[in-house]
N, C-alpha and C positions, 0 to 999 in steps of 0.2 A: 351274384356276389362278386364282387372285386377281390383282385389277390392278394393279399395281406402283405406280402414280401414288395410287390410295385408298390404298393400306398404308403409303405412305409419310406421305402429308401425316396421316395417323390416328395414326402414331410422333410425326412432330414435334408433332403441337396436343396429343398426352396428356402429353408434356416440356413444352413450355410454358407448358400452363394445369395440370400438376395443383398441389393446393394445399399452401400453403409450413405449414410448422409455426405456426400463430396463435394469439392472446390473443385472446378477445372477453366479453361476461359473457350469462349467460342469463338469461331475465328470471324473476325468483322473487315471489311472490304473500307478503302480509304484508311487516311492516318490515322483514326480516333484511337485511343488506349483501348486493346481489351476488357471486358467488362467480366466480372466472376459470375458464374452461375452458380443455379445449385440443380444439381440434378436429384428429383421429389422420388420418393419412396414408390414403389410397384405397391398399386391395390389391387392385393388378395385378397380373397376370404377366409376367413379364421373360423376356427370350431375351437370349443374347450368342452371336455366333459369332466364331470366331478360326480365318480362312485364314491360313495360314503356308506354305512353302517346300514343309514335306512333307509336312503335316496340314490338317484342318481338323475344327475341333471347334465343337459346339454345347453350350450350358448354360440350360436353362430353370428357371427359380424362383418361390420365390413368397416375400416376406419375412415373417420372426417378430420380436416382440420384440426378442429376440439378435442375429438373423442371418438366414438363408435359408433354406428347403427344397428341396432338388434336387429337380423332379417329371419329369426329364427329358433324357438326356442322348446326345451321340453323338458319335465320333471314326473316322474312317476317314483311314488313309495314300492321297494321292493325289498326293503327288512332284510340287506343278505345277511345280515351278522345276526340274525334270529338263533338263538340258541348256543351261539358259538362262546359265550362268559364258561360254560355247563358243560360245553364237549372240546372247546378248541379247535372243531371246524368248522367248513361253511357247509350248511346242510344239502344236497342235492335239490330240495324245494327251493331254497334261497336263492343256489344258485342258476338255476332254471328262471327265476323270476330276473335277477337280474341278466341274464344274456338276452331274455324277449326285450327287456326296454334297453339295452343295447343294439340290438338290433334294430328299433325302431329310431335309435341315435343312428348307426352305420346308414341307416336310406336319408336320411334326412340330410349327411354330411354330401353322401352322394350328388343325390338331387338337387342341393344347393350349389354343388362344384366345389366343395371347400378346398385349399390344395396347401394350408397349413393347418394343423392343429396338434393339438394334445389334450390327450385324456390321464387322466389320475386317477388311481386307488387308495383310500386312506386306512383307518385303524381297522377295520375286517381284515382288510387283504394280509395288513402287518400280521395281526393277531395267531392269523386261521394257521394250521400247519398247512395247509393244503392250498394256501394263497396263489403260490405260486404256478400248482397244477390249474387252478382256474382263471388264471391271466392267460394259460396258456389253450385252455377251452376257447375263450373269449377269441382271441385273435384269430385262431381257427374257425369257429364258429359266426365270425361279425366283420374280421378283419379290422380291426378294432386292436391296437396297442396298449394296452394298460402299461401305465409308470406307477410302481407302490412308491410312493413317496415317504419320504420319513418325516416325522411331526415336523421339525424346522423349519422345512421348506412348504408342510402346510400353513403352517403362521406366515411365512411370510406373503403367498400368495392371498392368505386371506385380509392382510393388511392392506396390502397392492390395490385390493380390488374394491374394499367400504372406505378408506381412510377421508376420504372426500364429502364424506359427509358426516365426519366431527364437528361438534357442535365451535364459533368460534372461539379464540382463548389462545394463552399464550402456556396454558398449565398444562401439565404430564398426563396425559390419555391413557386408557388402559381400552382395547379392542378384545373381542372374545367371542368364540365360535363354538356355541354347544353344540356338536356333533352325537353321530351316533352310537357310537361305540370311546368318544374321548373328546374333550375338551380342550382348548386352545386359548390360552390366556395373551398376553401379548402387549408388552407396559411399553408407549413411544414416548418421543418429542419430537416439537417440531421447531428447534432452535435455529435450525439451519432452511428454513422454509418447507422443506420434506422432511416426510416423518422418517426420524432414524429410532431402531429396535436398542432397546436400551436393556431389556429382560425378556424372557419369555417361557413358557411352562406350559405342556400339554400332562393332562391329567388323565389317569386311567378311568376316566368313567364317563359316559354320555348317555344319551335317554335310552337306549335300549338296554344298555349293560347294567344301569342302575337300576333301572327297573328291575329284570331276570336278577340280582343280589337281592332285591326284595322278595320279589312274587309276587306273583297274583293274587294268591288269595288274601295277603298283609293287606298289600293296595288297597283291596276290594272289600274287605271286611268290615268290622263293624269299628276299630282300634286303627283303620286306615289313618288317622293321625297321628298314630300315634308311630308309623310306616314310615310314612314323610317325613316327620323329625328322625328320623334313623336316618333317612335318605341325607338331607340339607347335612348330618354328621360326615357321615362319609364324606360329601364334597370338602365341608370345610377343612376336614383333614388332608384332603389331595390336595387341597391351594395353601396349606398351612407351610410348606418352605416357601411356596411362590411369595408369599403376602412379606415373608423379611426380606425381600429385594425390592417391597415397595417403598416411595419414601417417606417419609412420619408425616412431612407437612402435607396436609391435603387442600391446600388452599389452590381454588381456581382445576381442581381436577375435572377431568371428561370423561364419561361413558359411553361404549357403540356395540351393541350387539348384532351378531347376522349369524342368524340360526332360524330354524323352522320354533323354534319355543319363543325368540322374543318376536319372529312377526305374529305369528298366532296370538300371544297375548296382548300387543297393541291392538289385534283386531277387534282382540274381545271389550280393551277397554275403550275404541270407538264404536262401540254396539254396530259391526260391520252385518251388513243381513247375507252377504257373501265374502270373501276376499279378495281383496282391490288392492294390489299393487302399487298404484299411484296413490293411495293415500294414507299406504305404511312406509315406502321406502323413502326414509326422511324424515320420519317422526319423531320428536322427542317428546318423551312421557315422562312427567314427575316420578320420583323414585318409590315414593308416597306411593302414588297410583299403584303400580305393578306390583309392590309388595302388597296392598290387598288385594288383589287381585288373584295371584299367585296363592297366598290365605285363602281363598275362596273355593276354586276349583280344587286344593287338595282336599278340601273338605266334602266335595262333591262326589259321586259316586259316578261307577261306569255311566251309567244309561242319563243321568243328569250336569256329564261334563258331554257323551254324546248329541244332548238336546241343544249345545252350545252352536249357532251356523260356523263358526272358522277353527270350530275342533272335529265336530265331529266324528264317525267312526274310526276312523281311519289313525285320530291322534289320540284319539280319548285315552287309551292304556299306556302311552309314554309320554303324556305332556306333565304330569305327576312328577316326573321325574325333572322335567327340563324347569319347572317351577322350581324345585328344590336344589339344584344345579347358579339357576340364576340368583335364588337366595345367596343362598354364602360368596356369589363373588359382588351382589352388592353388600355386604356384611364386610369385605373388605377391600372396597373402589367403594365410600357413601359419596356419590358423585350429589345432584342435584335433580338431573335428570339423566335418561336411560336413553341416548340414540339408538333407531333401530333401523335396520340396513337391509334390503331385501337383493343383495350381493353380496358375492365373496370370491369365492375360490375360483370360479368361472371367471368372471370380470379381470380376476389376477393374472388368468393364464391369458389372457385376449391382450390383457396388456402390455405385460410379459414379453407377448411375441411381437406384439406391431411393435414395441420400443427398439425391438434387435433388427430391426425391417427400419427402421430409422422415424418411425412415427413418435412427434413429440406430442405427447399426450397431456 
């Protein structure tokens, strides 16, 4: 294992000194005028991790011209906010699952050479009283720096990282990140060619926490509908101040979601027999579509949202909730259609960093 104290201060001093975009001249032999150069940004390797409620994901790169190249990736469900709505901390099980897929991030940053990156904690870490004691497991244990970010600067990184693929239009976007323990709203424009944040609203509830407010047995019973509409309440209530800083007119509005609920449910609505990447990230789905769709599986029972290929075990007890979540904020964004974004908050920190390294993205 690597020292956690070297990996870190090697993260910070390659952010800090690497070098900005410059003008200098080179020195040329004979009369001709010097000619400006530009001295090109150092390619690094970047990592970004994003712990979240029920996930945590890695994204390793390397920047081009354009954009990035993925040379490296991973996601594993590890529920650390399981239980935490009901106790207010992270449970020892939770937290035990999330340092092994940490750990299998820290070999992976290794082995690639990463020699910038950044990893993030979101609404669990905030939440837990004991957040802090387990960032502090982590870095001991993985070497591995957790940043608990505050909603904010979740929205913004998760703007940074799907906005690129808003459907075209010159009208008022609303982007949104159902997470697992909170929700991330996020109303732009793109007046000025880049999208600038005009509002923004993280809501206390995401598919795990909504869910644990209902139960399992609600969910699962026989009145399970009647669950769901309690659920879709709740949310709309949470977005109920967000929704009066939207603006009345909705002419020419956009929608983008990047969450594990709205790739899963384009999956379902391309009868996908596995999940395929390249042919949700980018997808627009009539609004139409998802709302029955979303109708459909809350009406569905465990073992018959299970039998779904892109839900499966694994989603079947909290996509209930992420259905009833995207309700209410298409009940107030009636876009046309639904973009869905298989990026976020990784893509945002990847960008993040090569932009301050002088990569124009």
């Amino acid at each position: 294992m690597f020292a956690v104290k070297d990996w870190a201060c090697v993260m910070a001093q390659d952010v800090a000194s690497a070098p900005a975009l410059q003008h200098g001249y080179k020195e040329q032999s004979g009369p001709s005028e010097p000619k400006p150069w530009k001295r090109e940004p150092q390619r690094h390797t970047y990592g970004a991790i994003d712990l979240g409620t029920n996930n945590c994901r890695l994204l390793i790169a390397r920047p081009t011209d354009s954009g990035f190249t993925v040379i490296d990736a991973f996601s594993r469900i590890v529920r650390l906010g399981e239980g935490l709505s009901h106790s207010g901390t992270l449970s020892d099980d939770a937290m035990d699952r999330a340092v092994s897929a940490l750990g299998v991030c820290a070999e992976k940053l290794r082995r690639r050479n990463v020699s910038i990156a950044r990893s993030v904690a979101t609404e669990a870490c905030r939440r837990a009283s004991n957040g802090r004691e387990f960032v502090d497991r982590v870095r001991d244990e993985t070497g591995i720096v957790l940043d608990i970010i505050e909603p904010a600067e979740e929205a913004r990184l998760a703007v940074l990282g799907c906005h690129k693929l808003l459907e075209p239009g010159d009208g008022p976007a609303l982007i949104f990140d159902i997470g697992g323990g909170s929700t991330e709203l996020v109303l732009i424009d793109q007046e000025r060619g880049t999208p600038q944040i005009r509002a923004w609203w993280s809501a206390p509830w995401g598919v795990v926490s909504l869910t644990e407010s209902e139960g399992k047995e609600a969910l699962e019973g026989p009145d399970r509908l009647k669950a769901y509409k309690r659920m879709r309440e709740r949310a709309r209530r949470a977005f109920a101040n967000f929704a009066t800083m939207l603006p009345e007119s909705k002419e020419g509005i956009r929608l983008l979601g990047t969450s594990g609920t709205v790739t899963t449910l384009a999956s379902v609505h391309l009868a996908l027999p596995s999940y395929d990447r390249r042919a949700v990230d980018g997808l627009h789905v009539p609004i139409e579509a998802m709302q029955n769709i979303s109708g459909m599986i809350a009406g569905m029972d465990y073992l018959e949202r299970s039998g779904l290929p892109c839900i499966g075990s694994e989603r079947a007890d909290l996509v209930v909730a992420g259905c009833a979540l995207l309700e209410a904020i298409m009940e107030i964004w009636p876009a046309k259609n639904l973009g869905v974004a298989d990026r976020g908050i990784r893509e945002g920190i990847l960008r993040s960093l090569m932009a301050r390294d002088g990569w124009q993205l």
